[in-house]
C-alpha positions in Angstrom: 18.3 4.3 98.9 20.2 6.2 96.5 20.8 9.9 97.1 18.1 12.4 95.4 21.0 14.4 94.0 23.5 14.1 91.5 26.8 14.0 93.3 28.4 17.5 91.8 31.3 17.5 93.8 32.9 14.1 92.0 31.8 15.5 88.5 34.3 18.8 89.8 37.1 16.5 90.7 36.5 14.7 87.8 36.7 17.4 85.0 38.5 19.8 86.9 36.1 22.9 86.5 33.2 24.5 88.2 29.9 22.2 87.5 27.5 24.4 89.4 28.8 26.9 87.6 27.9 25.2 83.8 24.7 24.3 85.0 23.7 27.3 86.4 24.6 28.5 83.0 22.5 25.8 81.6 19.6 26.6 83.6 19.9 30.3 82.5 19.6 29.2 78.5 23.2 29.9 77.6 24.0 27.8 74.8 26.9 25.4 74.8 29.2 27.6 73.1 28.3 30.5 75.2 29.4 28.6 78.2 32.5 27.6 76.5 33.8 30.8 75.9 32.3 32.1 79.5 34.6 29.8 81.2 37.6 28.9 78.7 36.4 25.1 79.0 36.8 23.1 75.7 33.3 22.8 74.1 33.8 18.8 73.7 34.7 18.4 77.1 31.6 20.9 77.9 29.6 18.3 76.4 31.3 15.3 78.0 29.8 16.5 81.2 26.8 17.3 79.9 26.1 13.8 79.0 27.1 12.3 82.5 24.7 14.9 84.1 22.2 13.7 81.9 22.9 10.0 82.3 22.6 10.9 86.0 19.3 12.2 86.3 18.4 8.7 83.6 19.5 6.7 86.8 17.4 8.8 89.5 14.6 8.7 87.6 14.9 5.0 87.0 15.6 4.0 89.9 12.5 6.7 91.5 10.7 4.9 88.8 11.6 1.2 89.9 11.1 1.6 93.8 7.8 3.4 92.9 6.6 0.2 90.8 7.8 -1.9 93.3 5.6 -0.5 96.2 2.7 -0.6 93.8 3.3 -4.3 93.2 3.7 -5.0 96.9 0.5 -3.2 97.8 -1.6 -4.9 94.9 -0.4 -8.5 96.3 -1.3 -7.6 99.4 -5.0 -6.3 98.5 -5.0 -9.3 96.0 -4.3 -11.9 99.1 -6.4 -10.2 101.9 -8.7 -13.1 102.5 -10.8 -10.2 104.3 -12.3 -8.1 100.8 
């Protein structure tokens, strides 16, 4: 399965900046602009990785989503076939 986290260390590498650090800042309720003059980072690309973070936790959840309906359907077929009910 999938890791539970969103892998922060490639979105670092990736944009070249701190992305603890922004979301931290997110998680505080600085604004986007805010951030941008915190840490001198361009507010565009600022919202470049804001949208792979977000697109991040989509997949999680989806795929948290998917293996959860998954184990539902395998446990209703199995109730469904149990000659023994």
């Amino acid at each position: 399965m999938q890791s539970e986290r969103i892998d922060e260390k490639s979105l670092c590498k990736k944009y070249r900046t701190n992305v603890p650090r922004l979301i931290r800042g997110w998680k505080r309720g600085l604004s986007d602009m805010e951030i941008a003059q915190e840490t001198g980072i361009d507010p565009i690309k600022l919202q470049h990785i804001k949208a792979d973070i977000e697109m991040a936790h989509r997949r999680l959840r989806q795929t948290r989503k998917n293996s959860s309906l998954a184990d539902q359907a395998l446990r209703q077929r199995h109730i469904f076939f149990n000659p023994f009910t």
